[in-house]
C-alpha positions as CSV (number, residue, x, y, z in Angstrom):
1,X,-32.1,34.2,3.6
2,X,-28.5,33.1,4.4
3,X,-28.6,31.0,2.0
4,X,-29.6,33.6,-0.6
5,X,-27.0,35.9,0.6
6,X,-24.0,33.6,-0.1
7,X,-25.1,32.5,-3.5
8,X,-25.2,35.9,-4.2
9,X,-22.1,36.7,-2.7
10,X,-20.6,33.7,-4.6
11,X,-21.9,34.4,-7.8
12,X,-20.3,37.9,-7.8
13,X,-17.0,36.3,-6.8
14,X,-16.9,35.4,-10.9
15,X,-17.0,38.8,-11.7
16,X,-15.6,40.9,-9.0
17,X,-12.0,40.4,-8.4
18,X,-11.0,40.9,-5.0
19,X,-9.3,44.4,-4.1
20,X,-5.8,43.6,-5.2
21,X,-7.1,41.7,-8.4
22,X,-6.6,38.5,-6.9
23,X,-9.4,35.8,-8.4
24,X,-10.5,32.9,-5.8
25,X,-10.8,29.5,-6.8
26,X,-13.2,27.6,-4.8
27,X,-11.5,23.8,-5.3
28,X,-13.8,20.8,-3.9
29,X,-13.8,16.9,-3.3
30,X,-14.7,14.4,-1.5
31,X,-11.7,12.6,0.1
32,X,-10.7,13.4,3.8
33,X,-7.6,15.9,3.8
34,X,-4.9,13.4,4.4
35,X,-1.7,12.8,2.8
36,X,-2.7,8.8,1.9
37,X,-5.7,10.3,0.1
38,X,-5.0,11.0,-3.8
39,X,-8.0,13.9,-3.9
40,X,-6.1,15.9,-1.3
41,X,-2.7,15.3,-2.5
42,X,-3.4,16.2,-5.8
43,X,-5.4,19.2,-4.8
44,X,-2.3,20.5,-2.6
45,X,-0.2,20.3,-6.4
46,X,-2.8,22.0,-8.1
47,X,-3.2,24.4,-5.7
48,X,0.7,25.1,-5.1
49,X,1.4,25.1,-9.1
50,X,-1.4,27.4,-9.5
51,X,-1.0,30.3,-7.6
52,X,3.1,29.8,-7.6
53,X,2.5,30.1,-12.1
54,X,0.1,33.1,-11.7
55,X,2.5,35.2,-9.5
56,X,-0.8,34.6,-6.8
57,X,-3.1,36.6,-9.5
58,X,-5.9,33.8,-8.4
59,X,-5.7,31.9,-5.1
60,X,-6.9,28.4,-4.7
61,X,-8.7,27.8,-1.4
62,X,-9.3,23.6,-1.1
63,X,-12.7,22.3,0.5
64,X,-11.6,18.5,1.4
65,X,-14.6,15.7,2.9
66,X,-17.5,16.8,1.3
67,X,-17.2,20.4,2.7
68,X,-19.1,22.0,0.0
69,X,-22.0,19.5,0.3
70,X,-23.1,16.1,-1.2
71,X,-22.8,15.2,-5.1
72,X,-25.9,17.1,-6.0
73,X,-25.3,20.2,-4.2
74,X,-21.5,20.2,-5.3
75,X,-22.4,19.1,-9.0
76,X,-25.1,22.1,-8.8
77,X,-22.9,24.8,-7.2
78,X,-20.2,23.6,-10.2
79,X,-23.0,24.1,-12.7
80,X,-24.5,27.9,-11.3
81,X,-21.1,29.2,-11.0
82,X,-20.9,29.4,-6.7
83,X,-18.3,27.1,-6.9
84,X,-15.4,27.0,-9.3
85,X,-13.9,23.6,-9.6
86,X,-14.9,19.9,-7.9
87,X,-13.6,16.6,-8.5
88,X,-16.1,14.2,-8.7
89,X,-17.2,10.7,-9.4
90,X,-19.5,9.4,-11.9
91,X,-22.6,9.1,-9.9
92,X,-22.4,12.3,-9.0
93,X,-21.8,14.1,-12.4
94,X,-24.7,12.0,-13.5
95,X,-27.1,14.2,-11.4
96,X,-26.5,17.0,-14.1
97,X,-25.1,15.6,-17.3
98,X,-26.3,11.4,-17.6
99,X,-24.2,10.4,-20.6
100,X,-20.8,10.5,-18.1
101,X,-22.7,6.9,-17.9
102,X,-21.1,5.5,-21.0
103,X,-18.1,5.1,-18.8
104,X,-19.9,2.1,-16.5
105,X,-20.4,0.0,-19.5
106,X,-18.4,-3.3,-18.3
107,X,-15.1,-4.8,-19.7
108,X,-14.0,-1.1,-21.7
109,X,-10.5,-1.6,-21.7
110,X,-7.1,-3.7,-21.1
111,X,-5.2,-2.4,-18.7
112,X,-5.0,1.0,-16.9
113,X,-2.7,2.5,-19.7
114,X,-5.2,1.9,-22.1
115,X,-8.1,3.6,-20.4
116,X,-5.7,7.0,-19.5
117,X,-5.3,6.9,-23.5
118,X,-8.6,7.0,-23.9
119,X,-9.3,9.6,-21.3
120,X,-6.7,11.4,-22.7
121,X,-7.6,11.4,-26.4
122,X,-9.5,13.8,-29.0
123,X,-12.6,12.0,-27.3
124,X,-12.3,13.4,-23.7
125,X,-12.4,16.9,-25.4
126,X,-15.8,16.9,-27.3
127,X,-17.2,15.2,-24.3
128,X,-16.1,18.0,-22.6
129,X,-17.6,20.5,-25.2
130,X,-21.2,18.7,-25.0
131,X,-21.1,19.0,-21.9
132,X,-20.0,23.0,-21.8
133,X,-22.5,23.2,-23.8
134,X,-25.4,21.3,-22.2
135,X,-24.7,22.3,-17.9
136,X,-21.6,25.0,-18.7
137,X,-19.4,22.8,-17.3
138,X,-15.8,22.1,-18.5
139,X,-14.4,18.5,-17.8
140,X,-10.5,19.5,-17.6
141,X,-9.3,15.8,-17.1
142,X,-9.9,12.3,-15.4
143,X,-8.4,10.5,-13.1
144,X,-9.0,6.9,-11.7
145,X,-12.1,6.2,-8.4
146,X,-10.4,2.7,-8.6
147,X,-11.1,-0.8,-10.6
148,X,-14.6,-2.4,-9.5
149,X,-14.4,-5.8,-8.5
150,X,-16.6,-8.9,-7.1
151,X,-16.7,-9.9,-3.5
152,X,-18.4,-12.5,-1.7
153,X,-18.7,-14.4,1.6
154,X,-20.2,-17.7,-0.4
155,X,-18.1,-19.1,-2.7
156,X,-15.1,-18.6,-5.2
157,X,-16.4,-16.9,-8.5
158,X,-14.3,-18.2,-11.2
159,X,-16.4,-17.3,-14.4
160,X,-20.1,-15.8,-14.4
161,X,-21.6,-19.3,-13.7
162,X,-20.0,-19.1,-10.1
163,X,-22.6,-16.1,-9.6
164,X,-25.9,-18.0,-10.3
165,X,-28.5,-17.3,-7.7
166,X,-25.9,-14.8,-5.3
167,X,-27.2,-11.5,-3.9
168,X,-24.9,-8.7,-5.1
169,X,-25.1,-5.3,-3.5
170,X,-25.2,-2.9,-6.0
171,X,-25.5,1.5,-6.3
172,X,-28.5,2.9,-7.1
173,X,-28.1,2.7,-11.2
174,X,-29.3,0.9,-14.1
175,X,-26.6,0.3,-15.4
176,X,-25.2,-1.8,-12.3
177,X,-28.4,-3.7,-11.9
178,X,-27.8,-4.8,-15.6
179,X,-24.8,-5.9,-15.7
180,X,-25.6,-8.0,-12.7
181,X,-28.5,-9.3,-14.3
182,X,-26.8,-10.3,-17.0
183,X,-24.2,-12.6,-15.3
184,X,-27.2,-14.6,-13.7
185,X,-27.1,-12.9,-9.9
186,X,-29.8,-10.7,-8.6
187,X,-28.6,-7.1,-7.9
188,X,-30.4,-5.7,-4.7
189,X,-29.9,-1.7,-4.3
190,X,-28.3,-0.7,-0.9
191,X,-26.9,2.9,-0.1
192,X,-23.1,2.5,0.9
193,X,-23.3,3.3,5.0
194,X,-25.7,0.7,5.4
195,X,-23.5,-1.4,2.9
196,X,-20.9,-2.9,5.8
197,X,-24.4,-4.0,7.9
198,X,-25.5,-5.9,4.9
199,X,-22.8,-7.9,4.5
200,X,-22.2,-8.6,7.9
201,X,-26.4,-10.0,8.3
202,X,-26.0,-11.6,5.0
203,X,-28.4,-9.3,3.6
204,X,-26.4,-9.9,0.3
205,X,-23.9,-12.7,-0.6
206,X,-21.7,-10.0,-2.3
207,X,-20.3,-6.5,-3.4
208,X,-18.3,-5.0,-6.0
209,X,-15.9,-2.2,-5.4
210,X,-12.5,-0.7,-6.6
211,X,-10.1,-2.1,-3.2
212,X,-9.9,1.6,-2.1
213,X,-13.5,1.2,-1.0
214,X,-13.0,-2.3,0.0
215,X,-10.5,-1.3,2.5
216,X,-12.3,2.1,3.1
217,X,-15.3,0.4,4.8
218,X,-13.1,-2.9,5.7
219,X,-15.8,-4.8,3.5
220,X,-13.2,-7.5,3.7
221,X,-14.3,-8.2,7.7
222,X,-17.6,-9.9,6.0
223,X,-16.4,-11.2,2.8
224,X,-14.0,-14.4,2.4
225,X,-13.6,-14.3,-1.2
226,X,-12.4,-11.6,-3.8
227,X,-12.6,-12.0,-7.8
228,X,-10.1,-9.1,-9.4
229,X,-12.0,-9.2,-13.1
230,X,-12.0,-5.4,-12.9
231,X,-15.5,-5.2,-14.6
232,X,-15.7,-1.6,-14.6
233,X,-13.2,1.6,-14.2
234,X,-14.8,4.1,-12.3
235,X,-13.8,7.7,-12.8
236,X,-13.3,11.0,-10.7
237,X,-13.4,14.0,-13.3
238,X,-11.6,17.3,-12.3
239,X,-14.2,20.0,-13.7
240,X,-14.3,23.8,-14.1
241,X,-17.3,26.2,-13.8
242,X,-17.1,27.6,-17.9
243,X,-18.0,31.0,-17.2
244,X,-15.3,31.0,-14.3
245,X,-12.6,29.5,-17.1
246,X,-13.2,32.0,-19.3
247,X,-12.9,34.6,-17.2
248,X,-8.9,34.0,-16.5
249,X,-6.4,35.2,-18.0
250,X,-4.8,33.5,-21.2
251,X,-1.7,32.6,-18.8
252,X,-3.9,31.9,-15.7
253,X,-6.1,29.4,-17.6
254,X,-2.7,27.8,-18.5
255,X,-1.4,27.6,-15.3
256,X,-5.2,26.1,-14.4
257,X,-4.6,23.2,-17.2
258,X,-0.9,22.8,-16.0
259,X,-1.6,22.2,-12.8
260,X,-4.9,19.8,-13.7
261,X,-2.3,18.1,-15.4
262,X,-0.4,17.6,-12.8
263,X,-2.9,16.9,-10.5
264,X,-4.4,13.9,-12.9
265,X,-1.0,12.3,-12.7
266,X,-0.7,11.9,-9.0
267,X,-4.6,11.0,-8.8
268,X,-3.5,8.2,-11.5
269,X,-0.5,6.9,-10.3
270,X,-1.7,6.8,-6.1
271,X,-5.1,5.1,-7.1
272,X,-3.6,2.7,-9.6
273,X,-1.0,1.7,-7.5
274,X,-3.3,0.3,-5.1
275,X,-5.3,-1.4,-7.8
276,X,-2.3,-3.2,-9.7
277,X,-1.2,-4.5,-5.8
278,X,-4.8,-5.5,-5.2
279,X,-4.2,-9.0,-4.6
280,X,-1.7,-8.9,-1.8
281,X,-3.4,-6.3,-0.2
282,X,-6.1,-8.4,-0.1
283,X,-4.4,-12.1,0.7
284,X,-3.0,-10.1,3.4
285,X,-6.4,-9.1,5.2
286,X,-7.1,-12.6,4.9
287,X,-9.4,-12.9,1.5
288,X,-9.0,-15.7,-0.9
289,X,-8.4,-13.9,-4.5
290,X,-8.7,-15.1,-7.3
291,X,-7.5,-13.2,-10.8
292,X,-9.7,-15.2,-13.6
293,X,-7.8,-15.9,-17.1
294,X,-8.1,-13.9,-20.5
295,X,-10.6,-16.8,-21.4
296,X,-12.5,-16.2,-17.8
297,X,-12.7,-12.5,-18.8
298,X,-13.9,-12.7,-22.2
299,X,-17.2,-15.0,-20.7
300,X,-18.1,-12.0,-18.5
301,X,-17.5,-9.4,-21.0
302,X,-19.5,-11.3,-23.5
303,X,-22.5,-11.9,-21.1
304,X,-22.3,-8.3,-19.4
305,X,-21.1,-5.7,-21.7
306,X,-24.0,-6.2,-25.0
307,X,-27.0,-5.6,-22.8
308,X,-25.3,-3.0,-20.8
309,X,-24.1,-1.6,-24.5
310,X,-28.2,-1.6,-25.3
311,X,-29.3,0.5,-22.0
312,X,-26.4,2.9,-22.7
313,X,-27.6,3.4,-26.6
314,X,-31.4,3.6,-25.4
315,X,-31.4,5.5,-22.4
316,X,-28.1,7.7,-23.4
317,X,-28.1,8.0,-26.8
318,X,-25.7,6.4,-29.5
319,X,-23.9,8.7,-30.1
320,X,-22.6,8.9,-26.9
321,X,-21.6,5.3,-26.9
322,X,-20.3,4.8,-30.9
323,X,-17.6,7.9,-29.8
324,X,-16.2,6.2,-26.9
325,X,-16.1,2.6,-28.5
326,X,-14.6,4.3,-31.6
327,X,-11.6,6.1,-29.0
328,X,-11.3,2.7,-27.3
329,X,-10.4,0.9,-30.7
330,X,-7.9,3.7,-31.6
331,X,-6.1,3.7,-28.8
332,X,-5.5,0.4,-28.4
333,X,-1.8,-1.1,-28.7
């Protein structure tokens, strides 16, 4: 019954403005409300641009750690309209819209530049409008969840023959378990608090993470050797509830793309710093890196990305993969 009672209450916080015409904008993620985490940070700009450009005419109130519930529920509450705007990963905008899996296809881009071009072309925007369309959800920008890489406590892995015969801990997804397939190691599916456990009882040989995650769950304590190929770029997506959108003001929803804007940037530059230092940060908890060669790279894209390519076509649609592959050649310098 309490349950029922705030969804309705929420739900007629779209259309009801509060007694002074003030709208509130319900703002959640995932990242503890720290000043080294680039969620929060870039939630205290966006919140702080926003209500400063609309003279306060809509207030931003910031749920941090998961506050608002787990992907699903937050994904869900995005989608009904209880919750106004979440910034998610992948995995967890997959629960309500599955072709955000186009962007774990292996190997996508050069270098972090390249991949904010793409996420920043005419293709981001009629992503966003299929996906307004199909869960009346807006996707207002992306940001990066950190480089994935290769860890292991058996040996160095130079080029996908390294990985013959290891254990690698992989999420729940097809799409993982193909990749890894497809490099000649067997992916074995392990939820990520029982992940540290693993490693530490040799459950698996391996991992692969962005180093944010690495040093988030101090995966380094069980793993000797790290292999910075940067096989996928994992996303978080800063997303508005449609009817919510549409309900602002021409200047409010301006300030509310502004201050996205701004938001993205921080996001960018905080996690990407971390990734483009990853080897030192790493040397200096006591890994071995390694960072394989153009050549190196070109073996594992060539092994991993065509069957990955396949699923995404089959299970996703074409469509969905042709657009981003054609936004990936255009922006490339």
């Amino acid at each position: 019954m309490k349950l029922k009672t705030f969804a309705i209450t929420a739900a007629l916080a779209l259309v009801l403005p509060l007694a002074h015409g003030q709208k509130v904008m319900k703002y959640a993620h995932f990242q503890p409300a720290k000043d080294d985490q680039p969620k929060h940070v870039a939630a205290l700009a966006f919140k702080e641009h926003v209500e400063k450009a609309t003279n306060g005419s809509v207030k931003v109130e910031i749920y941090p750690a998961g506050q608002f519930g787990k992907d699903q529920a937050t994904m869900e509450g995005l989608k009904l309209g209880t919750l106004e705007l979440a910034v998610a990963h992948d995995g967890a905008i997959a629960t309500v819209h599955k072709p955000i899996g186009v962007l774990g296809i292996p190997f996508l881009y050069d270098n972090h530049e390249h991949a904010w071009r793409v996420y920043d072309s005419a293709w981001k925007d009629e992503f966003s409008a299929d996906m307004i369309k199909k869960t009346g959800i807006r996707l207002l920008g992306l940001a990066d969840n950190g480089v994935r890489h290769f860890t292991n406590s058996a040996r160095p892995i130079q080029t996908p023959a390294d990985m013959k015969g290891m254990k690698i801990r992989i999420q729940p997804s097809p799409v993982f378990k193909t990749m890894i397939e497809s490099l000649g190691a067997s992916p074995s599916a392990i939820p990520w608090a029982e992940l540290p456990t693993a490693l530490q009882q040799k459950v698996v040989d391996g991992q692969e993470n962005g180093v944010t995650n690495i040093l988030a769950a101090s995966l380094y304590q069980h793993q000797k050797y790290a292999t910075l190929d940067g096989h996928v770029w994992s996303v978080h997506a800063y997303m508005v509830n449609e009817r919510f959108y549409q309900g602002l003001t021409a200047a409010e929803r301006k300030a509310v793309d502004e201050g996205t804007r701004k938001a993205v940037d921080i996001h960018r530059k905080m996690t990407s710093e971390q990734d483009k230092n990853a080897k030192a940060i790493l040397e200096k908890l006591g890994m071995q890196v390694y960072v394989p060669t153009a050549a190196q790279i070109g073996e594992f894209r060539k092994l991993s990305q065509p069957p990955v390519r396949q699923w995404a076509e089959t299970e996703l649609g074409k469509p969905y993969v042709d657009s981003l592959f054609k936004a990936i050649e255009a922006t490339k310098k």
